[in-house]
N, C-alpha and C positions, 0 to 999 in steps of 0.2 A: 837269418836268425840263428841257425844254426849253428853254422861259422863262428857266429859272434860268442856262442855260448862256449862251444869249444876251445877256442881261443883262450878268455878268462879263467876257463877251466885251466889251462897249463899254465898261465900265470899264475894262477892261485896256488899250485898244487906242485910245484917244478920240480922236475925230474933232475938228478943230476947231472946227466950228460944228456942232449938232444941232438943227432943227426936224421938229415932227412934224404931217402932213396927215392926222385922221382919229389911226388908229393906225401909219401909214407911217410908221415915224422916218428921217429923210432926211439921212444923215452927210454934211459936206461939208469937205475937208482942203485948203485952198490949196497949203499946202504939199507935200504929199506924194500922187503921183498912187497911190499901190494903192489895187484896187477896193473892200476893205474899209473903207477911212475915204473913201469917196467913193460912195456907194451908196443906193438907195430899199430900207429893210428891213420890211419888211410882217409885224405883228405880233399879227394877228387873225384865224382861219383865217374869222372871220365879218365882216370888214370888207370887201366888197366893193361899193360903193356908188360910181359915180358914176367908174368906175373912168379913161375915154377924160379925161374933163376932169382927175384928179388925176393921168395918167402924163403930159397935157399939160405939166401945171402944172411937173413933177417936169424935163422933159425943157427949160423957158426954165431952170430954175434950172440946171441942168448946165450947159449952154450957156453961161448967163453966168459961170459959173466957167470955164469953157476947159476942162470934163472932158465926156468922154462920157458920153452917158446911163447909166444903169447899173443894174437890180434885181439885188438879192440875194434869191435866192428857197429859202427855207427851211422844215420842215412848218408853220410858221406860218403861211404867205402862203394866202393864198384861191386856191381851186384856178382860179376866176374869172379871177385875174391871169394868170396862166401861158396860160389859151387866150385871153385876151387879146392876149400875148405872141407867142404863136405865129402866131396872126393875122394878125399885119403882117408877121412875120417874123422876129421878134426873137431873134438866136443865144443860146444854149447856150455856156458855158464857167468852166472852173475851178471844175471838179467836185470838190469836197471832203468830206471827212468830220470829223466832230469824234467824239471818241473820248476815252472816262474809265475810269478804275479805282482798285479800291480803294486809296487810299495808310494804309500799317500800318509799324509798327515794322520789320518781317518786311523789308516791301519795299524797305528804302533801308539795313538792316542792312551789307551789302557796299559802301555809297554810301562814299565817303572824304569827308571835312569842309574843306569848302572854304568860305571867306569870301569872299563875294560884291565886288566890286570897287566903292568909293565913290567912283572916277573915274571920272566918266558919259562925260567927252571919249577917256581910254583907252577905255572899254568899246566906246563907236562905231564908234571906229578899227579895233578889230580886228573889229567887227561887218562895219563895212563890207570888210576882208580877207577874211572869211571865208566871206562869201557871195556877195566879187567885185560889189559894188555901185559906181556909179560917185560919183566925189564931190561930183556934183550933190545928190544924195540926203543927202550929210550934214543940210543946216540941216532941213530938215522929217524925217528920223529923229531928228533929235537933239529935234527940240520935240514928236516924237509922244512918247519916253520920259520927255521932262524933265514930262511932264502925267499921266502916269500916276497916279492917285487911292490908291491900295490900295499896300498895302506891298510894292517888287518888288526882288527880287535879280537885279542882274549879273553873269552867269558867264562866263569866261573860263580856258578849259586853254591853256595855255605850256608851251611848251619854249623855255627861251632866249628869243631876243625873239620865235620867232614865235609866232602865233595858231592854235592848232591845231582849236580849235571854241567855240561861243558859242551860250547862250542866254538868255533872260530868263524866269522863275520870278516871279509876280505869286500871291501872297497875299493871297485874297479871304475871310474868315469858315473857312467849312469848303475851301472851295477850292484849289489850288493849278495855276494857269493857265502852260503852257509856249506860248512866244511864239519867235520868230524862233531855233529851234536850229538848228544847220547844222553842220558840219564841212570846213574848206578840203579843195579840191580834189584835193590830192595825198595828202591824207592817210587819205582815208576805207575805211572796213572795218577798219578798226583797234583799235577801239573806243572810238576818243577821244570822240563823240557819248554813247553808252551813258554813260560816266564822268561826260561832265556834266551829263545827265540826272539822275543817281539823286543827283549832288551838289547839286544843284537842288532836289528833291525831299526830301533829307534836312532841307535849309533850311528846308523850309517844311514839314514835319512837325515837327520842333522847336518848328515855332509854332503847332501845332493842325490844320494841315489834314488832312483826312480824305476828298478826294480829290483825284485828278489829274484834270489834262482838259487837250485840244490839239485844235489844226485843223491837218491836210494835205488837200494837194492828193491824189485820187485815182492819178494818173498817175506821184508820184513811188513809186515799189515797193519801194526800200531804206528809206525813211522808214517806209513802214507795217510791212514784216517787222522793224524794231526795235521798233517803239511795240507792234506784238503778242508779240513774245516777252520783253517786261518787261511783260507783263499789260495791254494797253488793249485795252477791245473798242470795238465801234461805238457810238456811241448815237445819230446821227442824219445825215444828209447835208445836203449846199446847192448852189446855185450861179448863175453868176451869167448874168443877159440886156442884150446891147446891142444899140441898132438892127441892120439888114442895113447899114447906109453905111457903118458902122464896123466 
């Protein structure tokens, strides 16, 4: 289950160069600094071989990117890496959960039918309003979505011109993967998230999927008291390690 999650996840979410040391697949995004398209993802709870020379290896390649080092450690990683990790020093941060539930007829019944936006340039824009992004971030947001492999809908709730909330719904086989939802700043508790969540979900039930899944951050606490009372449970955690200089 795992595997499987992680998987959809880097197709969802693709990095722009991927090579792999061993079973570490090693995402690397020029464009776009978030730690997930920029990360060592360790994929073998029995790969642990050799470990000081491949975070060496791992941490010139970062470096020549101009990104910091960075593991993503998840129940796949070898428990080896982590007191590795710990070792030298290596922090602890952005502690997440990924979290799936059943997607049914039942579930998205209340959902309103929304057509996903086939203007990728609108979709950014109020992407990047809504989650208050700066507009450095456009070109490498806009080429992580324009790469997206799997069938994905962009959602966008409006009132008048503004942006009221935003997500990306990626349709993978049985899947259906919730990516960057947010709701502007001023607007939130409202419901306008929930609405286009389940309109997201209704999309992508139409097309067969059979279930949901999402990654938040731990720390954000209104994100998860939605994602659990439209029915997500836990199914795993992660998170991520950089040197102590950084």
């Amino acid at each position: 289950m795992i595997r499987r999650f992680e998987a959809a996840g880097f197709r969802a979410w693709p990095a722009n160069k991927v090579r792999f040391d061993g079973t570490w697949a090693i995402r690397m995004t020029a464009s776009h600094p978030a730690r997930r398209l920029n990360s060592v993802n360790p994929l073998d709870p029995g790969d642990a071989k050799q470990i000081s020379d491949r975070v060496e290896r791992a941490r010139r390649l970062f470096e020549a990117y101009g990104r910091t080092p960075t593991f993503r450690i998840s129940p796949l990683a070898a428990s080896a890496i982590s007191e590795y990790l710990d070792d030298r020093g290596w922090q602890k941060g952005g502690h997440s959960v990924v979290m799936r539930m059943p997607l049914t007829d039942g579930t998205v019944s209340s959902a309103m039918n929304q057509i996903p936006l086939k203007d990728l340039h609108r979709f950014v824009s109020a992407a990047l309003r809504v989650h208050d992004y700066g507009q450095e971030l456009r070109p490498g947001f806009t080429e992580v979505v324009s790469a997206i492999k799997a069938e994905a809908g962009f959602f966008v709730l409006e009132e008048g011109a503004r942006s009221l909330a935003t997500a990306i719904c990626v349709h993978d086989g049985a899947l259906a993967g919730l990516f960057e939802v947010a709701t502007a700043s001023g607007e939130r508790g409202k419901g306008y998230g929930r609405r286009t969540i389940l309109s997201a979900l209704k999309w992508a039930r139409l097309r067969g999927a059979s279930t949901a899944w999402l990654q938040v951050e731990l720390d954000n606490l209104p994100a998860l008291k939605l994602y659990e009372r439209l029915g997500f449970a836990e199914a795993y955690r992660y998170h991520y390690r950089q040197p102590p200089e950084h």
